[in-house]
C-alpha positions as CSV (number, residue, x, y, z in Angstrom):
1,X,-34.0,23.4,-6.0
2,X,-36.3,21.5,-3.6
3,X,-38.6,24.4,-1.9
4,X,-39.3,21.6,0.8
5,X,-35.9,20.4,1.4
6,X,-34.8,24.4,2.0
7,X,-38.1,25.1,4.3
8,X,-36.8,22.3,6.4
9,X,-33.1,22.8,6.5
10,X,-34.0,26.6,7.9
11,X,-37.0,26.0,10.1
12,X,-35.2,25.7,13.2
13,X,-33.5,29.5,12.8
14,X,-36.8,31.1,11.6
15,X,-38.8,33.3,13.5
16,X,-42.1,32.4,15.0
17,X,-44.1,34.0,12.3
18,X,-41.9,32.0,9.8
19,X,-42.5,28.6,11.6
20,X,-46.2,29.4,11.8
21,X,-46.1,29.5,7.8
22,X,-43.9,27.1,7.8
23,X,-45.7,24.3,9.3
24,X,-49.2,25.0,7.4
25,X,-47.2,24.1,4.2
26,X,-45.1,21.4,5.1
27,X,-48.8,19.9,6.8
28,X,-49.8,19.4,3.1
29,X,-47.3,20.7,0.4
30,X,-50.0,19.4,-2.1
31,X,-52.9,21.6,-0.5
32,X,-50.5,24.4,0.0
33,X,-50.1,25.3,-3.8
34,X,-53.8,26.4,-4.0
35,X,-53.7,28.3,-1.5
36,X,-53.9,32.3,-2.7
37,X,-52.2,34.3,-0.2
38,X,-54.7,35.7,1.7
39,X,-55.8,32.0,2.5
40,X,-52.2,30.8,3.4
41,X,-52.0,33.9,6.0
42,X,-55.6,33.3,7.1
43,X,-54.1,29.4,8.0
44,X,-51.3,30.4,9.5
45,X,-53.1,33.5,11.6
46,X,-50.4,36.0,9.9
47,X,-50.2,38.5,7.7
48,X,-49.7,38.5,4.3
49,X,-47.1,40.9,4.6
50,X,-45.6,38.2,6.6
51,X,-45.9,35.5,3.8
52,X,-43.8,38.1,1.6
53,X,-41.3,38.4,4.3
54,X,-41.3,34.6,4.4
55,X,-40.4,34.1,0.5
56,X,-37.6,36.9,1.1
57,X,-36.2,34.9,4.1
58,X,-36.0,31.7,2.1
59,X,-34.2,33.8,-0.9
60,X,-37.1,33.7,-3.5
61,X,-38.9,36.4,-5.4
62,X,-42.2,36.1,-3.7
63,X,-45.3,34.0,-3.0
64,X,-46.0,33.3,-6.5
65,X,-42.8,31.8,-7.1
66,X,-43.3,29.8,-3.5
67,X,-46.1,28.1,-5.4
68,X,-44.1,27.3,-8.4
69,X,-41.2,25.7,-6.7
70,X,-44.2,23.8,-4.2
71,X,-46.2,22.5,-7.4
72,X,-42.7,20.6,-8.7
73,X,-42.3,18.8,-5.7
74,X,-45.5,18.9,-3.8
75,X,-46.6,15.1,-5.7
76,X,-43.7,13.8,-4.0
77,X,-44.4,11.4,-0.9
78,X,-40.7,11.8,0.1
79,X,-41.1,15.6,0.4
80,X,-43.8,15.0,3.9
81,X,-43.0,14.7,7.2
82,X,-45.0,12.1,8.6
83,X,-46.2,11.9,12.3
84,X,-45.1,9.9,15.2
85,X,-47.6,9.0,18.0
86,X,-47.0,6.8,20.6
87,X,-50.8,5.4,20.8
88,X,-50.1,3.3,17.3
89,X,-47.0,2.2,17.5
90,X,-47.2,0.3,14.1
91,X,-48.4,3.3,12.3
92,X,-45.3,5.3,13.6
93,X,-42.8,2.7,13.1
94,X,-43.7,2.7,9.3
95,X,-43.7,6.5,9.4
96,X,-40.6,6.7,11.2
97,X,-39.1,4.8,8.3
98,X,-40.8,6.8,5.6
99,X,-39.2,10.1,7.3
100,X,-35.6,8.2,7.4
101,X,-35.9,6.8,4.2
102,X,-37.1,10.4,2.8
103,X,-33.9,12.1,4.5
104,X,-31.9,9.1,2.3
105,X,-33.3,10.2,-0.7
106,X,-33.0,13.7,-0.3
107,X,-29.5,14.0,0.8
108,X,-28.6,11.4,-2.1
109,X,-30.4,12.6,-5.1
110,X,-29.9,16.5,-4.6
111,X,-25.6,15.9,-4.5
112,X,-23.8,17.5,-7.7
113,X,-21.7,15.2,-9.8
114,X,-18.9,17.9,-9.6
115,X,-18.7,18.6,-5.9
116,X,-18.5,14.5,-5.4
117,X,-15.9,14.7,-8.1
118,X,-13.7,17.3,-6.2
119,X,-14.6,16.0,-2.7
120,X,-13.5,12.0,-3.2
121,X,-10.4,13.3,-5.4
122,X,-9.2,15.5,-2.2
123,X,-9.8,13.5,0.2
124,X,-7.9,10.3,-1.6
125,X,-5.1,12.8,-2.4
126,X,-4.5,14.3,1.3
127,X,-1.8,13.1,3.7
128,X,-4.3,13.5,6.8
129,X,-8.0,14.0,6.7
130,X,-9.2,15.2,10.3
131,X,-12.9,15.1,11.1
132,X,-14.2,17.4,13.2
133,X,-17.7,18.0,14.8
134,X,-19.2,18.6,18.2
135,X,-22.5,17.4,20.3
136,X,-25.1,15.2,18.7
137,X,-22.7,15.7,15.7
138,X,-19.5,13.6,17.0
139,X,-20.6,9.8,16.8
140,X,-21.0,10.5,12.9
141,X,-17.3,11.6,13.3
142,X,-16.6,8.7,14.9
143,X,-17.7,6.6,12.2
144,X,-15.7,8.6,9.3
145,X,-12.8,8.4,10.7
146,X,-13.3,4.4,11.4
147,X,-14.6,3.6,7.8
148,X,-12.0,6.2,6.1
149,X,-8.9,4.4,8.5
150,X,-10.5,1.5,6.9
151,X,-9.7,2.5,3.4
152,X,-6.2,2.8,4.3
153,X,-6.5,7.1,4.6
154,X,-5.2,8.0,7.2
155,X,-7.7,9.9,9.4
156,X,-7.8,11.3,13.0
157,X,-10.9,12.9,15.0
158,X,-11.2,13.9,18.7
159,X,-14.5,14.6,20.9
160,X,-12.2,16.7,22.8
161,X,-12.5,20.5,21.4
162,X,-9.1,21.3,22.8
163,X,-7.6,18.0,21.8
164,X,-8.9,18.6,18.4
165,X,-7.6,21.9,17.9
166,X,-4.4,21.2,18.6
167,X,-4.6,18.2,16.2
168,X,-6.0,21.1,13.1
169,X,-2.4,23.4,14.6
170,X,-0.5,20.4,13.8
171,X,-1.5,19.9,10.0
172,X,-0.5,21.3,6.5
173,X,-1.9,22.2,3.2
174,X,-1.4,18.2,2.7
175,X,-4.2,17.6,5.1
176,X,-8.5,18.2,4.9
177,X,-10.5,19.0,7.5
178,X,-14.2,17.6,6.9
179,X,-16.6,19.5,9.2
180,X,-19.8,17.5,10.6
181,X,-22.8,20.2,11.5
182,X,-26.3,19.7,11.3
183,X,-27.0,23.5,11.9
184,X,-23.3,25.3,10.6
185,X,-23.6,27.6,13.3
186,X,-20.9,26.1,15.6
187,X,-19.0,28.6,17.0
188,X,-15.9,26.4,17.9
189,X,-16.3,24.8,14.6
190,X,-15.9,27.8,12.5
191,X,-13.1,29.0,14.8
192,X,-11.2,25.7,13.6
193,X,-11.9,26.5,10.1
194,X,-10.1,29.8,10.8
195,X,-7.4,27.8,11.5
196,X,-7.2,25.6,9.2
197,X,-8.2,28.2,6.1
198,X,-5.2,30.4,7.5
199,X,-3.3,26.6,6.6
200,X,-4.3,26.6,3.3
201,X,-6.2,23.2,4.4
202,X,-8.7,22.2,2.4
203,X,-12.6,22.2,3.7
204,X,-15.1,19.9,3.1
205,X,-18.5,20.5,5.7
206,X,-21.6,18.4,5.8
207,X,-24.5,20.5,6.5
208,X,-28.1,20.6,6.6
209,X,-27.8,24.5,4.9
210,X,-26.4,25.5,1.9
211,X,-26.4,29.0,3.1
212,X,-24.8,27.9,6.6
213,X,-21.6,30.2,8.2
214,X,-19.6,26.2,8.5
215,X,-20.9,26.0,4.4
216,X,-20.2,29.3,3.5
217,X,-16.4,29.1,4.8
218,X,-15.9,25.5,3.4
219,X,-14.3,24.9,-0.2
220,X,-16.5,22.0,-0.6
221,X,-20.2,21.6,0.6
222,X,-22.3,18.9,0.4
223,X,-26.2,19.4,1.8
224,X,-28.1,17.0,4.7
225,X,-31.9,16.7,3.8
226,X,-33.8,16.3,7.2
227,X,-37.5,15.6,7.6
228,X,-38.1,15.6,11.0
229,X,-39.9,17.5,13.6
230,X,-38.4,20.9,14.1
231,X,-41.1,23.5,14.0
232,X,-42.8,25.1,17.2
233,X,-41.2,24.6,20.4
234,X,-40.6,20.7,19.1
235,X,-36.8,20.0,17.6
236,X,-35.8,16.1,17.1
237,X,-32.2,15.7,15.9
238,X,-31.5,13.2,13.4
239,X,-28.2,11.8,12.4
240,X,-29.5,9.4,9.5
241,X,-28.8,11.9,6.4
242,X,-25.2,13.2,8.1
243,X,-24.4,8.9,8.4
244,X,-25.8,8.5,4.9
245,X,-23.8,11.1,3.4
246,X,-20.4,9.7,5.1
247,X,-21.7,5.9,3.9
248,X,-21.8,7.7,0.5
249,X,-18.5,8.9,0.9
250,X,-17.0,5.2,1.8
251,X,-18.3,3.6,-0.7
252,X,-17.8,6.1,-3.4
253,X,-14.0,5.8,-2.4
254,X,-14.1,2.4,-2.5
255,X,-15.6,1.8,-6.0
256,X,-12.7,4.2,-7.2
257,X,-10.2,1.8,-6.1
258,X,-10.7,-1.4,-5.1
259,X,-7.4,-2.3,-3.9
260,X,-8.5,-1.0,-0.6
261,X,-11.0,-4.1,-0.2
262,X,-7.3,-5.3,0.8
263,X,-7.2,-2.6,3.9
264,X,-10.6,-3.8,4.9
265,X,-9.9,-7.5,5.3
266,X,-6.4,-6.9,6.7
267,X,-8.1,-4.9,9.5
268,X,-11.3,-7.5,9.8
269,X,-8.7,-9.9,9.9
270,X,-6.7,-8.3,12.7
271,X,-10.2,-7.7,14.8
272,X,-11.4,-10.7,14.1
273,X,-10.1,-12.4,17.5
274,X,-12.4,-10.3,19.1
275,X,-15.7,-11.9,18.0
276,X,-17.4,-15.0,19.2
């Protein structure tokens, strides 16, 4: 249990009193832990009846055990956001890629052995595997569905909501439906998991919350670490863990059987006019 990775993945539904407390801990998760509670509340100019309600929000038994969880990551470069400013543009270039490199890291190291177990054995096993998502969401849907056709599974996606619902009508309990959300709030998503669940289709969503409505309604979840800037009136979306964890994906499939190397290079083959 990463205290960090969960302050992140539900900053951008807290409340403003929850963002204020928020951001003085993620400033310096390391300072943060010797803080008492009247000093954190003093920080973030709240009360520390708020800092209670804070813990409760984030499902943990109070401020004490906030300090805990911070101390066992807190020594951890990968766990702090680091800032971008245009006036040194070296300095935020290398930041930029400790932030992306973080989000790697801790969308990687954080997945259970199990869930990849169950999730690469489905979706080798399914006659279809759609791949839905909406937004800032559907280029990384785009991309499953070209590295899974790849493999030789047979995969289908569609950046048309309608389109794509009518595609989810048309499959069976032989199919998966792998839903792409950085929130899990999508309304039209979870509509299409109603479908599908009525189906008996199997549901695999890729979310940055564990505790998401898309997560909660999904057989399968597998968690998105961000660290980017999302607190205050400030929200920068970032596709690099939701990419990562589809990469993942490929390659874990492809280690399992390497007979689809042959899939690859017929269709690089096939393409290959097309390049210089």
């Amino acid at each position: 249990m990463n205290i960090v990775n969960i302050i992140y993945s539900n900053a951008k539904k807290m409340s403003a009193t929850d963002k204020k407390i928020a951001t003085v801990i993620l400033d310096n998760p390391n300072k943060a832990i010797n803080f008492t509670i009247s000093e954190l509340s003093q920080k973030a100019s709240v009360s520390e009846a708020s800092i209670s309600r804070f813990c409760k929000n984030l499902d943990i038994s109070g401020f004490h055990q906030l300090k805990i969880l911070l101390a066992k990551v807190a020594g951890d470069e990968s766990n702090y956001y680091k800032s971008v400013h245009v006036d040194n543009i070296q300095r935020s270039l290398s930041n930029i890629a400790d932030n992306k490199t973080a989000e790697i890291v801790n969308t990687l190291t954080v997945l259970s052995k199990n869930t990849i177990q169950n999730v690469l054995s489905i979706i080798e096993q399914a006659k279809v595997v759609q791949v839905i998502a909406e937004g800032d969401t559907l280029p990384v849907a785009d991309d499953a569905t070209y590295k899974f056709n790849q493999l030789g599974i047979f995969t289908i996606t569609s950046a048309v909501w309608e389109t794509s619902v009518a595609q989810t009508l048309n499959l069976d309990s032989n199919a998966v439906l792998v839903v792409i959300s950085n929130s899990g709030e999508s309304r039209s998503l979870l509509k299409q998991i109603e479908i599908a669940k009525k189906k008996n289709i199997n549901i695999i969503s890729i979310t940055n919350r564990d505790n998401s409505p898309i997560a909660l309604q999904s057989n399968f979840h597998l968690t998105t670490a961000v660290r980017q800037k999302i607190l205050q009136s400030e929200y920068y979306f970032s596709r690099v863990a939701a990419l990562t964890m589809i990469e993942a994906l490929f390659l874990l499939l492809l280690s399992n059987n390497k007979r689809r190397l042959s899939s690859i290079k017929e269709h690089e083959d096939i393409i290959s006019d097309k390049k210089i």
